[in-house]
C-alpha positions in Angstrom: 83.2 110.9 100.4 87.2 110.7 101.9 85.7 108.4 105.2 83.3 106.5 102.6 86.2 105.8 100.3 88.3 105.2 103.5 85.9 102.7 105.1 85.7 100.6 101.9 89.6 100.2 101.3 89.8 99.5 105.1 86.7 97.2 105.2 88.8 94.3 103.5 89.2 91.7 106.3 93.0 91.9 105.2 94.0 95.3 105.5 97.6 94.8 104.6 96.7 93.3 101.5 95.5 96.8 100.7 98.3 98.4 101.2 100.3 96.1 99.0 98.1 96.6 96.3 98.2 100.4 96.0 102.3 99.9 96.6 102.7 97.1 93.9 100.3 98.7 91.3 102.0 102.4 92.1 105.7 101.0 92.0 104.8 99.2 88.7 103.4 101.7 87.1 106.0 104.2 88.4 108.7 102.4 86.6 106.9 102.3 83.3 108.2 104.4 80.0 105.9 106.7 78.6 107.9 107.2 75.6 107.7 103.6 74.7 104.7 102.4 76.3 101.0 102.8 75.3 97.7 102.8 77.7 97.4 98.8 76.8 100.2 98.5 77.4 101.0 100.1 80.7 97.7 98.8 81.9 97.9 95.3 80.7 101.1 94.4 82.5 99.8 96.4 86.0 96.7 93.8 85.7 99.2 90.9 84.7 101.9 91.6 87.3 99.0 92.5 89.8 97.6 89.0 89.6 100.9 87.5 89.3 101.2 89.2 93.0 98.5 87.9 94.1 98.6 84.6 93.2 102.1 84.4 94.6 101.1 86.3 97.7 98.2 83.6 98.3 100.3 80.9 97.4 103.2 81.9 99.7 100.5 82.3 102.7 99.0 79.2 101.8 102.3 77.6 102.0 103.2 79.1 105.2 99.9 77.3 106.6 100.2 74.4 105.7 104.0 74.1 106.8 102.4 75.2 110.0 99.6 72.7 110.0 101.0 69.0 109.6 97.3 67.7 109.4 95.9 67.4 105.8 94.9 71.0 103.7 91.4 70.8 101.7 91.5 72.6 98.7 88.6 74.9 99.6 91.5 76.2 102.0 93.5 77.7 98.2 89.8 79.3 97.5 89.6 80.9 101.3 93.5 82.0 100.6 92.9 83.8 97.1 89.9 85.0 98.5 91.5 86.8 101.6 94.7 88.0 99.4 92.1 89.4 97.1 92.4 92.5 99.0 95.4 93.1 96.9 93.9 93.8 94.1 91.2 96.0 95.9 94.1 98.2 97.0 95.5 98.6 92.9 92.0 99.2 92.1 92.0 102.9 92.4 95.2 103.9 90.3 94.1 101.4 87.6 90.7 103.1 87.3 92.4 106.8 87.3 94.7 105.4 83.9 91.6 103.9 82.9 89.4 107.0 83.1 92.6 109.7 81.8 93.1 107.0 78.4 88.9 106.9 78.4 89.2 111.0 78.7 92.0 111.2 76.0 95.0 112.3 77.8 98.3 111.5 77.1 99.9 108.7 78.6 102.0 110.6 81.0 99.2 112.3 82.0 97.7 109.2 83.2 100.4 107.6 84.7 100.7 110.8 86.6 97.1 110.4 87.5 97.5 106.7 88.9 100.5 108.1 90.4 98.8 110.7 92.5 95.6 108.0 92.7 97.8 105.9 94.9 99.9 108.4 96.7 96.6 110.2 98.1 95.4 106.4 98.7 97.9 106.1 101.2 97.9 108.7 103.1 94.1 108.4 103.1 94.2 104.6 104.6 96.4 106.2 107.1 93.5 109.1 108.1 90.4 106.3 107.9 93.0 104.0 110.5 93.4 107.1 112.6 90.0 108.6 112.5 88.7 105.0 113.2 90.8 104.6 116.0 90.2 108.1 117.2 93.8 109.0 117.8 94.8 112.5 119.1 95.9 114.8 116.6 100.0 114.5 117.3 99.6 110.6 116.5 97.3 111.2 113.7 99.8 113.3 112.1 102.8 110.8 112.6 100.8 108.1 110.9 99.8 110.1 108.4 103.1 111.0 107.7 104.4 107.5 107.4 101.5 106.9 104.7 103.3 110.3 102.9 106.3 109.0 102.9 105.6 105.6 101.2 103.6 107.9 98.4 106.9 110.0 98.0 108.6 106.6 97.6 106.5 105.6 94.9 106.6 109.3 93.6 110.0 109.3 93.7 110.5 106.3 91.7 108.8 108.0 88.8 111.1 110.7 89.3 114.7 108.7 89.7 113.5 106.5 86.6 112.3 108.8 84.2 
């Protein structure tokens, strides 16, 4: 289950975008008020601000392009450029479905943002096994990459914690 999971968050052909998504989605949802928020709300502006991110994301590569390319842009080239950011949002896509399944299972909003939370700090650190197992690193650099997937989760964990 952990390498299947592991190969379909690293099978995007944009692996960073991945990581982006579980960071954005985690740090949003991180920083949100369970005393004043409700499920809609906390998961309406994580799909908002996610999209938001990845339109800007694709723009801003897009950009980048075509000041790198003097010769005319198509617009299919937008369409390949949302497509291939799209990993962002394949990346937030576990946290969002732990808040959706802990409001679907009737736990309280803390609880879910816990959840999501957790959902993206395990994420993390499992993108950084499924890059080392795939690579077939030796245990010592397995476990220093790993670690630097941990400590991005205890960023977004520690948000949480220096917020609320």
């Amino acid at each position: 289950m952990t390498l299947r999971l592991g190969r379909w968050l690293v099978s995007a052909k944009n692996p960073a975008g991945v990581i982006y998504g579980v960071l954005a989605v985690g740090t949003l949802i991180a920083a949100e008020s369970t005393r004043r928020e409700t499920y809609e709300t906390v998961i309406g502006a994580s799909a908002l601000a996610l999209v938001l991110y990845w339109l800007a994301h694709a723009y801003a590569c897009h950009l980048a392009e075509r000041l790198k390319r003097p010769e005319e842009w198509q617009p299919r080239d937008i369409g390949v450029t949302l497509l291939h950011e799209a990993a962002l949002v394949k990346g937030a896509a576990l946290p969002i479905v732990a808040l959706l399944l802990s409001w679907l299972a009737g736990a309280s909003l803390s609880t879910g943002v816990a959840a999501a939370l957790w959902t993206a700090a395990v994420e993390l650190v499992l993108l950084e096994v499924a890059a080392g197992v795939g690579r077939k690193l030796p245990p010592r650099e397995m476990a220093v990459e790993v670690v630097l997937g941990a400590a991005l989760a205890v960023g977004i964990l520690g948000i949480r914690i220096v917020l609320h």
